[in-house]
C-alpha positions as a LaTeX table, in Angstrom:
\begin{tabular}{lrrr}
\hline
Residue & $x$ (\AA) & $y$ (\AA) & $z$ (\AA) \\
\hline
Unk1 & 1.66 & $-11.26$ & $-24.67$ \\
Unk2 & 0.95 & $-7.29$ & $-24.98$ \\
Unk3 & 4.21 & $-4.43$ & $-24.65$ \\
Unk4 & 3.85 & $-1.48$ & $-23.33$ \\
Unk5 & 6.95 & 1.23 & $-24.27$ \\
Unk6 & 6.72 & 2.80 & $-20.56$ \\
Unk7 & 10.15 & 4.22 & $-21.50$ \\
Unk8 & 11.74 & 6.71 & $-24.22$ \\
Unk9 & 13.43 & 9.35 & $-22.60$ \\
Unk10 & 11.20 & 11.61 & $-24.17$ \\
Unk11 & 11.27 & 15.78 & $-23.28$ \\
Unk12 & 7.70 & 15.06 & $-21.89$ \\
Unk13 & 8.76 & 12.76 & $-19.36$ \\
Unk14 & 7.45 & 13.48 & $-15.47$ \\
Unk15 & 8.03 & 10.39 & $-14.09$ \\
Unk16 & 9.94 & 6.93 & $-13.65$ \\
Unk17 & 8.07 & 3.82 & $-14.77$ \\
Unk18 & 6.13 & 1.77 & $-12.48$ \\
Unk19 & 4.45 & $-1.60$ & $-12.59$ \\
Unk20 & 1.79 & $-2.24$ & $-9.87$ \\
Unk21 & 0.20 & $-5.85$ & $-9.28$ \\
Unk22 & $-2.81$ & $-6.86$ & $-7.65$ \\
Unk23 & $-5.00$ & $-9.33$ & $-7.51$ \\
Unk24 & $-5.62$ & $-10.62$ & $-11.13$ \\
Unk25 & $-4.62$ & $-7.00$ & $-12.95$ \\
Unk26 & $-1.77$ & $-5.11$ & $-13.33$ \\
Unk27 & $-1.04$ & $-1.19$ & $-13.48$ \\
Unk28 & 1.31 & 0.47 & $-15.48$ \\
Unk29 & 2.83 & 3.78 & $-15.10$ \\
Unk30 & 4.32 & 5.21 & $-18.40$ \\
Unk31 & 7.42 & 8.23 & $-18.13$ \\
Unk32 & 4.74 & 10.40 & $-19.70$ \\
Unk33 & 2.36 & 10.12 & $-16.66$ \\
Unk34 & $-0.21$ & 7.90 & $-18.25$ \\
Unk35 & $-1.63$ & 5.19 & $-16.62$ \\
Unk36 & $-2.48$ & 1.60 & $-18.28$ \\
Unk37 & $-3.98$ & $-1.23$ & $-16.50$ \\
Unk38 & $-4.92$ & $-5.47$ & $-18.02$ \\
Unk39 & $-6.12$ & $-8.23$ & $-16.50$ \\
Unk40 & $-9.15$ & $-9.25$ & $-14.14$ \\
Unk41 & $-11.88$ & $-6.29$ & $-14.20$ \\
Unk42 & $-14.83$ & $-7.18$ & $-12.36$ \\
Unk43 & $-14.76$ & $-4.51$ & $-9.91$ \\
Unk44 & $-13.45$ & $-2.03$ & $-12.43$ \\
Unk45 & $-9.84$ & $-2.43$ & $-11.56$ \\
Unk46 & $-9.02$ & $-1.77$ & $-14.85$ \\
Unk47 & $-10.15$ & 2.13 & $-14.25$ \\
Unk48 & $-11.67$ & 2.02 & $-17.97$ \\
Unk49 & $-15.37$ & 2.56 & $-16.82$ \\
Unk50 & $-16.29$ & $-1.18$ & $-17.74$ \\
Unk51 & $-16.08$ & $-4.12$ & $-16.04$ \\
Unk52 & $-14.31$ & $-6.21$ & $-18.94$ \\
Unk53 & $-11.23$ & $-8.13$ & $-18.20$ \\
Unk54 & $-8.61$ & $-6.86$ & $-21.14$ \\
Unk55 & $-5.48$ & $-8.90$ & $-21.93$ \\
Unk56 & $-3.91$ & $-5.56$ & $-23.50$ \\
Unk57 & $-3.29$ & $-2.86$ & $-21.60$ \\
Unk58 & $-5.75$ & 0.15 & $-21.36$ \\
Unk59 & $-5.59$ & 3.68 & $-20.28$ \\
Unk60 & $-7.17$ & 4.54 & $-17.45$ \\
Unk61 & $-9.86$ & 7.38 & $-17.47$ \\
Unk62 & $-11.72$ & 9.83 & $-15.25$ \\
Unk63 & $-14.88$ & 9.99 & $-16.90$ \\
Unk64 & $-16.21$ & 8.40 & $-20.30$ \\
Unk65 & $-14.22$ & 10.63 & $-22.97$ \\
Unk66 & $-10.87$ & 11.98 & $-20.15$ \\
Unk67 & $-8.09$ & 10.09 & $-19.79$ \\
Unk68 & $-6.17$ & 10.12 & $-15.94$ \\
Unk69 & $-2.37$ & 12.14 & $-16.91$ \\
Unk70 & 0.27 & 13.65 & $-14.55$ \\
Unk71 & 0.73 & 10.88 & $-12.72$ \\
Unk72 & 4.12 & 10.51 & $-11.10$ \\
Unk73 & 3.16 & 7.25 & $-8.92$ \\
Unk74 & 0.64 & 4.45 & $-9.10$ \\
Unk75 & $-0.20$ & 1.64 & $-6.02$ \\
Unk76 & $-2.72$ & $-1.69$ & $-6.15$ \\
Unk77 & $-4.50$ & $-3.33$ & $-3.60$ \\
Unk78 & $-6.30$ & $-6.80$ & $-3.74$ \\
Unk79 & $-8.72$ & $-5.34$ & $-5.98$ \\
Unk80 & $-8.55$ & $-1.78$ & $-6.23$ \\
Unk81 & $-6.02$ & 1.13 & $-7.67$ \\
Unk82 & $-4.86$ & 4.26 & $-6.79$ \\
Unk83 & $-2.32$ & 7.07 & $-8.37$ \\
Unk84 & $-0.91$ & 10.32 & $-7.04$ \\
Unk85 & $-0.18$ & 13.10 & $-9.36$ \\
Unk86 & 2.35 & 16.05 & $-9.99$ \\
Unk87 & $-0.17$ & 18.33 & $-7.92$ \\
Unk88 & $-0.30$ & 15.99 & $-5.01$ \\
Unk89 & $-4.02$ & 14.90 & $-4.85$ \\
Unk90 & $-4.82$ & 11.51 & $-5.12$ \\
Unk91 & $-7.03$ & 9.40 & $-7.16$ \\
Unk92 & $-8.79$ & 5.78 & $-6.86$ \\
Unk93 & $-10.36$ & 3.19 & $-8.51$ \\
Unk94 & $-12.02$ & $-0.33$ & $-8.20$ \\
Unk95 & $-13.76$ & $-2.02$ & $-4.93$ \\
Unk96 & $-14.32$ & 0.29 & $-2.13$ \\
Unk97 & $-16.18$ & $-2.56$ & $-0.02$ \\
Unk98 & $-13.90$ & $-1.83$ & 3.01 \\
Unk99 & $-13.50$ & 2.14 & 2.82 \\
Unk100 & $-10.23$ & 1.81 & 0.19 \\
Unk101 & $-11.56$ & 4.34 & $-1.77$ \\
Unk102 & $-12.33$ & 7.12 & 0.99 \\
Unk103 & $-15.85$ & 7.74 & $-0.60$ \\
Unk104 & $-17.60$ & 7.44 & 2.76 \\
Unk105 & $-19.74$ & 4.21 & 3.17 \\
Unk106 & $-19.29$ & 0.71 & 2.57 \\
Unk107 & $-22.38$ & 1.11 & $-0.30$ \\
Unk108 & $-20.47$ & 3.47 & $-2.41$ \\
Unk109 & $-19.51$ & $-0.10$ & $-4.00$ \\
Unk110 & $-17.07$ & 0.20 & $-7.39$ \\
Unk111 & $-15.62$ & 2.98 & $-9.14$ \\
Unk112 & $-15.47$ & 2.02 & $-12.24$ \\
Unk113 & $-13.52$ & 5.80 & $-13.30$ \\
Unk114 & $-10.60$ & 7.03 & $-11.47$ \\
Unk115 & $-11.74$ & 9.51 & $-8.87$ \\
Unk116 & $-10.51$ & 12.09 & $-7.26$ \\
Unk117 & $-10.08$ & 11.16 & $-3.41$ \\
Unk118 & $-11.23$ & 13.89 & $-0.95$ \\
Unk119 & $-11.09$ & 14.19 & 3.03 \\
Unk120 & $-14.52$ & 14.35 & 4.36 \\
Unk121 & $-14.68$ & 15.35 & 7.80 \\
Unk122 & $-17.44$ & 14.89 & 10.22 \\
Unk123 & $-18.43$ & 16.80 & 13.02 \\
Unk124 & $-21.24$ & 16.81 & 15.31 \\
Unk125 & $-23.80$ & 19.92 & 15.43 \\
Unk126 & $-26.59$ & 20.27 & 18.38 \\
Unk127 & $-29.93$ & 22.80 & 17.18 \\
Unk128 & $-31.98$ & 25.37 & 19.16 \\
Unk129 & $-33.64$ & 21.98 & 21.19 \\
Unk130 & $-30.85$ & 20.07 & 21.84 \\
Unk131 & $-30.84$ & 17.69 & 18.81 \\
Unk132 & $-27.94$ & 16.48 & 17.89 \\
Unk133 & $-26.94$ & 15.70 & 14.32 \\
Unk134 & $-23.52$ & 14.32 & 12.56 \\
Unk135 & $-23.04$ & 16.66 & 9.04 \\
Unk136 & $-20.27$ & 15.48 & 7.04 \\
Unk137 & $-18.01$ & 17.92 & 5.21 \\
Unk138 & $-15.64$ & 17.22 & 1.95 \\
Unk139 & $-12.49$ & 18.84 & 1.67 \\
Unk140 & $-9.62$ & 19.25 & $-0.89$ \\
Unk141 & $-6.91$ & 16.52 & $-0.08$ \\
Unk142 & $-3.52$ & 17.63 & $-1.13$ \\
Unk143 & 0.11 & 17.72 & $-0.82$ \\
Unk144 & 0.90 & 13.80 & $-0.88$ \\
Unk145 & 3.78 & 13.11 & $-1.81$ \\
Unk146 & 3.42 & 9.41 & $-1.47$ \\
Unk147 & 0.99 & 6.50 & $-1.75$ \\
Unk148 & 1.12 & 2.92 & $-0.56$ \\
Unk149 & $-2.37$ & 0.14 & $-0.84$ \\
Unk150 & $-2.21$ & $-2.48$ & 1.53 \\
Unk151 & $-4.89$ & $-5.50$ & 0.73 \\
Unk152 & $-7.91$ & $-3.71$ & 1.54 \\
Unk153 & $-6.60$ & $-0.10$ & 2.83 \\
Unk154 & $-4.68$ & 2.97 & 1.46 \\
Unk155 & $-2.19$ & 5.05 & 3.44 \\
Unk156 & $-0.91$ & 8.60 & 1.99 \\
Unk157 & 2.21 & 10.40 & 3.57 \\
Unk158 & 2.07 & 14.03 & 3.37 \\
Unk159 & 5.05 & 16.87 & 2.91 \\
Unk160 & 4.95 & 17.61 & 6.44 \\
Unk161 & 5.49 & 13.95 & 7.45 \\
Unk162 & 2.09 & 13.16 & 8.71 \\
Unk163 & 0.19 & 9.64 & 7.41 \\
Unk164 & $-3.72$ & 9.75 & 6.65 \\
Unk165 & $-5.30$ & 5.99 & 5.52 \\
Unk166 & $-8.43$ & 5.07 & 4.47 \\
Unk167 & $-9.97$ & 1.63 & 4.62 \\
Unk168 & $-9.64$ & $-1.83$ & 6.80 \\
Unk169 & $-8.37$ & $-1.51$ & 10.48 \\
Unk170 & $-9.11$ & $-4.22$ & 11.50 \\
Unk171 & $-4.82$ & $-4.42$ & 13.24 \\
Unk172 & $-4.79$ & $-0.94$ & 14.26 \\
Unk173 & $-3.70$ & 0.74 & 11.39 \\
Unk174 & $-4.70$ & 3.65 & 12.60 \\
Unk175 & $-2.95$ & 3.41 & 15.93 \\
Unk176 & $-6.58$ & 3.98 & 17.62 \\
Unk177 & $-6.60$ & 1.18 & 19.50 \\
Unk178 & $-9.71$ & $-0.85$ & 18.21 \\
Unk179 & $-10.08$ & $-2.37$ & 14.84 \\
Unk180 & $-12.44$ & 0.08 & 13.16 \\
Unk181 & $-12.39$ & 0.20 & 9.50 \\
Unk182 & $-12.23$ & 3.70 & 8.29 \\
Unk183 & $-14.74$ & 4.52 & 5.25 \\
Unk184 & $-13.27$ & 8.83 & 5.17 \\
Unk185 & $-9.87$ & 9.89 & 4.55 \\
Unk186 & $-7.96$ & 9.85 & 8.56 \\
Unk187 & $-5.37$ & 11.08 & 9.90 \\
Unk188 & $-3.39$ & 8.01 & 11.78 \\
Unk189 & $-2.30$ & 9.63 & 15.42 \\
Unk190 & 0.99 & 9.30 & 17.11 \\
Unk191 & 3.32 & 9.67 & 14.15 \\
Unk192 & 5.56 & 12.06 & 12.82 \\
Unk193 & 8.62 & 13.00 & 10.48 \\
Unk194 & 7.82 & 10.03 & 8.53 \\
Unk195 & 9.46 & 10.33 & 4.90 \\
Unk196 & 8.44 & 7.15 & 3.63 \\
Unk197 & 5.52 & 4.27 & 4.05 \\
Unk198 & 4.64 & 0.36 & 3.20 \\
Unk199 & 1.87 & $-1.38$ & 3.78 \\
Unk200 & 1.17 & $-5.15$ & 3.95 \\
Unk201 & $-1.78$ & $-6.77$ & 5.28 \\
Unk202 & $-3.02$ & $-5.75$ & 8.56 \\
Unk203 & 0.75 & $-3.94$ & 8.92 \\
Unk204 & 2.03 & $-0.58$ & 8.59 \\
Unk205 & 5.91 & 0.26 & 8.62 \\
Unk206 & 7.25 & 3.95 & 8.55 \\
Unk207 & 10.52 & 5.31 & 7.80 \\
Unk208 & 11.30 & 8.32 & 9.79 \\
Unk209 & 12.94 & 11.10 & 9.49 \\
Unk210 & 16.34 & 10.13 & 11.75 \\
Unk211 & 16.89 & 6.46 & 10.44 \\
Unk212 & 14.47 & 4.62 & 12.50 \\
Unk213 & 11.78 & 2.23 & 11.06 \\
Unk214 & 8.70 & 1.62 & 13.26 \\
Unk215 & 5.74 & $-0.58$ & 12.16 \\
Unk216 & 2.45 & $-1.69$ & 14.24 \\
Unk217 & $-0.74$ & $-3.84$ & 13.42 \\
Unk218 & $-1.08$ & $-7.80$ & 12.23 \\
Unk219 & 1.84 & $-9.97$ & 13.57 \\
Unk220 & 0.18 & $-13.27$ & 12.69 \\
Unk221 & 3.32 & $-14.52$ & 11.48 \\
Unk222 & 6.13 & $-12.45$ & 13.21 \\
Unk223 & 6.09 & $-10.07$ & 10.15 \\
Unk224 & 7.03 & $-7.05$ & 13.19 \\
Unk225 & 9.91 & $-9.00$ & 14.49 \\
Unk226 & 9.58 & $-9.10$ & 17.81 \\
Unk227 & 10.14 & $-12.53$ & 18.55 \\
Unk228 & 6.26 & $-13.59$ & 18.90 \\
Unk229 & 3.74 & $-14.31$ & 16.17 \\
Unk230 & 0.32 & $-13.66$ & 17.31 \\
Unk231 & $-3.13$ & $-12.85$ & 16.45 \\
Unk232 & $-3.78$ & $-10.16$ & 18.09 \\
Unk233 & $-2.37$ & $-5.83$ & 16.53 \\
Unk234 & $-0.33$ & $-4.37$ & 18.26 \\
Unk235 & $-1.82$ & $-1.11$ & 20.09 \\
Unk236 & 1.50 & 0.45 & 20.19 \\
Unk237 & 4.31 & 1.50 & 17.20 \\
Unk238 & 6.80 & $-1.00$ & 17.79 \\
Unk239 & 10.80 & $-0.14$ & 16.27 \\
Unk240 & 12.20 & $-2.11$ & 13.94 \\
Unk241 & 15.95 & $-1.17$ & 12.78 \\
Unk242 & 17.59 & 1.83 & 12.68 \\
Unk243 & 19.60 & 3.11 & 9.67 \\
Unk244 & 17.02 & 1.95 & 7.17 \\
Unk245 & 16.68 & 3.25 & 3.31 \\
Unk246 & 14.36 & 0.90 & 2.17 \\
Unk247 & 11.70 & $-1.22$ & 3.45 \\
Unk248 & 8.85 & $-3.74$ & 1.52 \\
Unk249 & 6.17 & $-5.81$ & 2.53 \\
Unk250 & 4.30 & $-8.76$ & 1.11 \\
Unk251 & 0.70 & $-8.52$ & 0.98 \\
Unk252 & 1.69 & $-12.50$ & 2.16 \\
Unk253 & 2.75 & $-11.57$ & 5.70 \\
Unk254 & 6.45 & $-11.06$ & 5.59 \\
Unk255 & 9.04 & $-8.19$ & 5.30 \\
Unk256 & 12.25 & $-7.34$ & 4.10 \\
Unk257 & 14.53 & $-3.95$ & 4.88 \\
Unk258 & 17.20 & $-2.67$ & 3.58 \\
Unk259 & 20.09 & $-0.54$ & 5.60 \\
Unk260 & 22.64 & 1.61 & 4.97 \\
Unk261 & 25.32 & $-0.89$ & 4.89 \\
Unk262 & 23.44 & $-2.82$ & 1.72 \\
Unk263 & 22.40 & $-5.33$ & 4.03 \\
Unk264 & 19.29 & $-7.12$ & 3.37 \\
Unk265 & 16.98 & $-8.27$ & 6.75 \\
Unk266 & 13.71 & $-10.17$ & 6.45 \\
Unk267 & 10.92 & $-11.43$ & 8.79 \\
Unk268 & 7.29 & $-13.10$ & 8.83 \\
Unk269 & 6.13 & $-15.95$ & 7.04 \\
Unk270 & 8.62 & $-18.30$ & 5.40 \\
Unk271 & 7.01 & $-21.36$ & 4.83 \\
Unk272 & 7.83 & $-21.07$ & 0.90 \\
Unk273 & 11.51 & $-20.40$ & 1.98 \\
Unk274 & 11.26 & $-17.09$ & 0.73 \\
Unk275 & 13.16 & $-15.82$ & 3.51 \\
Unk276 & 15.91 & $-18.60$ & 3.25 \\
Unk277 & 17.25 & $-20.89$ & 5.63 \\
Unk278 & 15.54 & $-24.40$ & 4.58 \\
Unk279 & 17.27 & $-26.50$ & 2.28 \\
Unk280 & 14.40 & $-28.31$ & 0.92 \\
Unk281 & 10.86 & $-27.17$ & 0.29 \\
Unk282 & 8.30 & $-29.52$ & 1.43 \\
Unk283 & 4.45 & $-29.78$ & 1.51 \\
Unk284 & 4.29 & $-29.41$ & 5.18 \\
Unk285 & 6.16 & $-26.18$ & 5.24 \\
Unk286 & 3.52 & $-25.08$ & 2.88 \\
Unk287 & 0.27 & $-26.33$ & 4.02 \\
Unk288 & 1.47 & $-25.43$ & 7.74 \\
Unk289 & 2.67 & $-21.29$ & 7.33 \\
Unk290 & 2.43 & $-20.86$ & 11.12 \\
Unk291 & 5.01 & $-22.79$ & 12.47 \\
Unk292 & 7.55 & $-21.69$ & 9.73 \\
Unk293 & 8.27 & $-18.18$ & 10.49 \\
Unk294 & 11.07 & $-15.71$ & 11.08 \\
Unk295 & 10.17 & $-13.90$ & 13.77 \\
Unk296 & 12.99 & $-12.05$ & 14.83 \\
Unk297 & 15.37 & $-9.46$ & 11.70 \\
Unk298 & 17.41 & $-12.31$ & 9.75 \\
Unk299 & 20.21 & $-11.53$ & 8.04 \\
Unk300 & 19.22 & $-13.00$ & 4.38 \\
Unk301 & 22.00 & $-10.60$ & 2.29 \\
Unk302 & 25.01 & $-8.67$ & 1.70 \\
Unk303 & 25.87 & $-6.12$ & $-0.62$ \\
Unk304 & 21.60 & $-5.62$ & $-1.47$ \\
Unk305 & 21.06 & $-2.32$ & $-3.94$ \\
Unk306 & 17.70 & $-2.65$ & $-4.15$ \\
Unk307 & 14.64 & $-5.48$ & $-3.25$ \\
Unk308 & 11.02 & $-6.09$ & $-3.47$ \\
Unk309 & 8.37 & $-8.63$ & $-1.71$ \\
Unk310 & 6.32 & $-10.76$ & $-4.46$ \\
Unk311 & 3.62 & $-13.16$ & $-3.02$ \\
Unk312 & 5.90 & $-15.80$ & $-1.72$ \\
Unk313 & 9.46 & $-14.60$ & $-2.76$ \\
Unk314 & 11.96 & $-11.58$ & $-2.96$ \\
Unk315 & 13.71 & $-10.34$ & $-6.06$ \\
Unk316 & 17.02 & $-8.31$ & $-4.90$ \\
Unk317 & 19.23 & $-5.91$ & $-6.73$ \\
Unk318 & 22.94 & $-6.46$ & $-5.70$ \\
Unk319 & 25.35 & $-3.48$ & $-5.31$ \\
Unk320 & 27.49 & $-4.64$ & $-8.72$ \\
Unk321 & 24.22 & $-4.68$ & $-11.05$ \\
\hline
\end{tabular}
């Protein structure tokens, strides 16, 4: 067992703790805006420029001999890391297999140091005979003001409510109709006013600016509520609730929201009865996930503060602590 103080009230406080899990390692945001990570390492999750699994937690660095500070919020995917800082730029760590880490090809491999993530644009140039050539061009990503990894993809909202997302597509994250995975920083189309994101697996949900939540993407297991579970994204942003403050998704294929009136709705996969409404667990509700499903918003709560999504349960918050 290792402890962390994340939390002293100190003058030098810039942030709230945070505690990040992914797959195997955990990330730690301290009030002083230092980042610590423990656990599995072997794509450099850990941010410590090894690939050593630690049972303590260590500070993450930028290079060999700088640590990563200023942090205000962290975010972990399956196997890879990322933090946004007072400044709004971004940074990320870990695998980059499927384009998580914006750095332009599926062969940039690991980062083993947390890295600064820039938008590289590309654009298409013809010369004096006609040739035509794709040159690529890196520029300064800034003013996020919030992050969110899904499994194998990262989505940033900006101050002026836009959402840009690196990584896996292969739902339509990117609301481009196809299921290409991105390996640049991109700017997803046909959303606006959005003032807060979450990202599961295959699914993207956005608060916006009036109340409404939309989401599009994987539905494999209802997790849009529609009233269908299917295989196939969803080309189109499909509305979820209106009069939503707070909204979390399972990297496990099921959602819960939170409205105005403190109550608590859920939908997707249920098969561990994490979104109630089975009396007794049994080994065929586990070992058969697609035909125990909430496909539709259900009601799971009253008088919900606060709630989050683990693997296969939810943790709420009531209104009277």
């Amino acid at each position: 067992r290792a402890i962390v103080n994340v939390y002293n009230k100190t003058e030098g406080a810039i942030t709230t703790p945070q505690i990040a899990n992914g797959a195997n390692f955990s990330v730690i945001l301290k009030e002083d805006g230092t980042v610590w990570t423990s656990g599995y390492n072997g794509s450099g999750e850990l941010g410590n420029g090894t690939q050593i699994k630690s049972n303590v937690p260590l500070q993450v660095k930028t290079s060999e001999n700088t640590y990563l500070t200023g942090i205000k919020q962290i975010s972990a995917g399956r196997e890879f890391a990322a933090a946004l800082n007072e400044d709004g730029e971004v940074y990320v760590w870990g695998n980059g297999a499927n384009g998580q880490l914006g750095q332009g090809s599926s062969s940039t491999g690991n980062l083993l140091y947390a890295t600064k993530l820039n938008k590289v644009t590309e654009k298409t140039v013809t010369d004096a005979e006609g040739n035509s050539s794709i040159i690529k061009e890196e520029q300064e990503l800034k003013d996020i003001i919030q992050i969110s990894a899904g499994d194998t993809s990262l989505f940033m909202l900006t101050t002026d409510g836009e959402i840009y997302g690196t990584g896996n597509g292969g739902y339509n994250e990117y609301l481009e109709g196809n299921e290409a995975a991105h390996y640049v920083v991109t700017k997803v189309q046909r959303v606006k006013d959005v003032v807060k994101i979450d990202v599961g697996q295959g699914s993207v949900f956005a608060m916006i600016s009036n109340g409404e939540t939309w989401a599009w993407g994987r539905n494999q297991h209802g997790q849009l509520g529609q009233g269908t579970s299917d295989y196939d994204f969803h080309e189109e942003m499909i509305k979820i609730a209106e009069n939503v403050v707070h909204v979390h998704t399972s990297f496990n294929d099921f959602v819960v929201y939170l409205t105005e009136d403190h109550k608590l709705y859920g939908m997707g996969k249920a098969n561990y009865g994490q979104l109630l409404g089975y009396e007794e667990l049994t080994a065929h509700m586990i070992y058969n996930s697609d035909l125990f499903t909430v496909n539709s918003p259900k009601l799971l709560m009253e008088n919900v503060a606060y709630a989050v999504c683990g693997k296969d349960d939810v943790v709420c918050m009531l209104t009277d602590g």
